[in-house]
PLY file of the C-alpha trace (Angstrom):
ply
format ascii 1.0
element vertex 142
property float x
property float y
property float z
element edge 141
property int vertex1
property int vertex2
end_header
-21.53 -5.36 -16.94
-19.07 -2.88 -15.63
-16.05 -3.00 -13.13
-17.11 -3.74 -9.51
-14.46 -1.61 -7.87
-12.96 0.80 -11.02
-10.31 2.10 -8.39
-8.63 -0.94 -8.66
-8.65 -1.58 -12.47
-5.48 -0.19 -13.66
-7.29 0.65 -17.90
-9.87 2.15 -16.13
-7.25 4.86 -13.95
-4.93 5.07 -17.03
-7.89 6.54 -19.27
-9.16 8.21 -16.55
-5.58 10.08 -15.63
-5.70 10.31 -20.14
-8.63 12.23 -19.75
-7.70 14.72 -17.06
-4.83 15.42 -18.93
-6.99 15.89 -21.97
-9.09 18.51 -20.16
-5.64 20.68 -18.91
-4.99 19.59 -15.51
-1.46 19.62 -14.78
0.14 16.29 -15.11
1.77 15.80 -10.97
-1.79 17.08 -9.64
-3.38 14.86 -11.86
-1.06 11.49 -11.25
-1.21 12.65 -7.26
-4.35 12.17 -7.37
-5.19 9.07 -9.21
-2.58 7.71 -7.13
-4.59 8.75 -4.07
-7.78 7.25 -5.07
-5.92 3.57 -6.29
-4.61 3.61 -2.60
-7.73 4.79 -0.63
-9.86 2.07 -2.59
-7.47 -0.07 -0.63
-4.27 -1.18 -2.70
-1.20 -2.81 -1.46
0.63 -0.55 -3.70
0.39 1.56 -6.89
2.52 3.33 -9.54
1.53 5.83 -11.72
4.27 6.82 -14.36
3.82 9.91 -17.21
5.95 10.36 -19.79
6.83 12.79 -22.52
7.28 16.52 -23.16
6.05 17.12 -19.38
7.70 20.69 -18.62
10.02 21.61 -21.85
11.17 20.13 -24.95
13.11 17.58 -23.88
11.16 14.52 -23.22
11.56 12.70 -19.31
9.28 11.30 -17.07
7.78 11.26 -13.85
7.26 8.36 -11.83
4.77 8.19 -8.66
4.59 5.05 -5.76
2.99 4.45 -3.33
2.39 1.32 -0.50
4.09 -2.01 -2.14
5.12 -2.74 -6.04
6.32 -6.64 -6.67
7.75 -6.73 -10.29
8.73 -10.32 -10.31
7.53 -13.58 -8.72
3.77 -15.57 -8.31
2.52 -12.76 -7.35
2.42 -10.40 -10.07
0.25 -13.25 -11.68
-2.72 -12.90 -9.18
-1.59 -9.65 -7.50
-0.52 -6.92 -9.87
-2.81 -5.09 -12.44
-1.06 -3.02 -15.32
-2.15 -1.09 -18.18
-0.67 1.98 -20.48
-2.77 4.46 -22.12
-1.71 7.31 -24.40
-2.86 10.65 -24.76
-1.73 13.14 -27.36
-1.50 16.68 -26.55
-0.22 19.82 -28.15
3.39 19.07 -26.94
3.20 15.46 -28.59
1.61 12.17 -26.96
2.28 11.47 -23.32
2.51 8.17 -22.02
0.71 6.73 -18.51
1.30 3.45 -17.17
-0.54 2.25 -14.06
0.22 -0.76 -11.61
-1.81 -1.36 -9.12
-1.02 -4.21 -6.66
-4.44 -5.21 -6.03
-5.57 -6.25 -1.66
-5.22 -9.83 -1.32
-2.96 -12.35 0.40
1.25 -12.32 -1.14
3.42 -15.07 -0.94
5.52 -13.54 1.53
2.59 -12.58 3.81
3.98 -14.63 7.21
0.76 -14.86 9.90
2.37 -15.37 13.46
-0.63 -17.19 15.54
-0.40 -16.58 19.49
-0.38 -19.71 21.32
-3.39 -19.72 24.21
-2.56 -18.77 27.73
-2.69 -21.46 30.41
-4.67 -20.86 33.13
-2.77 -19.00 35.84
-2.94 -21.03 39.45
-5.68 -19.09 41.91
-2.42 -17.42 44.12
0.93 -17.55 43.03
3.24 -18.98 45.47
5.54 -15.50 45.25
2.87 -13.40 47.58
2.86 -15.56 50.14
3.96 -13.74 53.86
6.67 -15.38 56.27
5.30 -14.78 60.04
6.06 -12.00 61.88
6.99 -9.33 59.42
7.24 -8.76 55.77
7.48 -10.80 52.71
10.35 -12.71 52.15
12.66 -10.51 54.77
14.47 -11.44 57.72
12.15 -8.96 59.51
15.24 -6.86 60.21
15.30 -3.84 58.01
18.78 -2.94 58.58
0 1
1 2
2 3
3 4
4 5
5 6
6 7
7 8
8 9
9 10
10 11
11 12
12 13
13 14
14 15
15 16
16 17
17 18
18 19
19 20
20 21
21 22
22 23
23 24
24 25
25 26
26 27
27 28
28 29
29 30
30 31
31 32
32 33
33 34
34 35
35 36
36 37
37 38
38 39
39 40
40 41
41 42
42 43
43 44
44 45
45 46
46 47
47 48
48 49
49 50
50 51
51 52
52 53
53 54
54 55
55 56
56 57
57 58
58 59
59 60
60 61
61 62
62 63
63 64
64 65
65 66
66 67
67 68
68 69
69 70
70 71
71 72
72 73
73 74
74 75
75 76
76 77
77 78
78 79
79 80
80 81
81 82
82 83
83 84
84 85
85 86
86 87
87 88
88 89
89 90
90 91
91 92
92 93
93 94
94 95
95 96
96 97
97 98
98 99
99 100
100 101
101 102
102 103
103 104
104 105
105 106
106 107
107 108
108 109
109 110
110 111
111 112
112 113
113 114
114 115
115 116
116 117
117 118
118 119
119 120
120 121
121 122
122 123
123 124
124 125
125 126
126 127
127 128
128 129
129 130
130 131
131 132
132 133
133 134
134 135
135 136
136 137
137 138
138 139
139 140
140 141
């Protein structure tokens, strides 16, 4: 009974980005590329965001999008996927969100449908030739 596409299961990338970080990867290489595996499963949109003592003592965070993020409206009901995992380290715990904006139809999606082409007469009445010299001239030249 597992996940049938993980890439697109926001606690399943947030433990797996906890992990990495677990194991030493550096925290940008590591949120690049969970970040490139959400989109190339085929998200609308993703954000990956770390927090804590990243590079020094003083605690900020780093905050990764890509494609489209909706934080308010219908959509996030059916759309959007979000989870937060922690991880502690020797600096102190860091914090991961994910959001991934799963494929599927938004609210604002607009579908323009082409209307069908008539069918054109057999010979347009522009090509026809006058008599005596070239289309639609006086046969002069001038």
């Amino acid at each position: 009974m597992g996940v049938e596409n993980p890439e697109l299961n926001a606690r399943v990338m947030a433990s797996r980005l906890a992990v990495a970080l677990e194991k030493g990867f550096h925290f940008r290489r590591a949120a690049f590329i969970t970040l490139r595996r959400i989109m190339a499963a085929g998200a609308l949109g993703a954000e990956v965001v770390v927090s804590g003592k990243l590079t020094s003592e003083r605690a900020k965070f780093e905050k990764l999008r890509a494609g489209k993020i909706y934080r308010s409206g219908d959509q996030i009901n059916y759309l959007v996927d979000r989870a937060v995992a922690n991880v502690l380290l020797i600096p102190g715990i860091y914090g991961i969100e994910v959001i991934i904006v799963r494929p599927g139809r938004p609210a604002d999606y607009i579908e323009v449908v082409q209307q069908p082409q008539a069918a054109a007469p057999a010979q347009p009445a522009s090509t026809e030739t006058q008599p005596g010299g070239s289309p639609g001239g006086s046969g002069g030249g001038g």
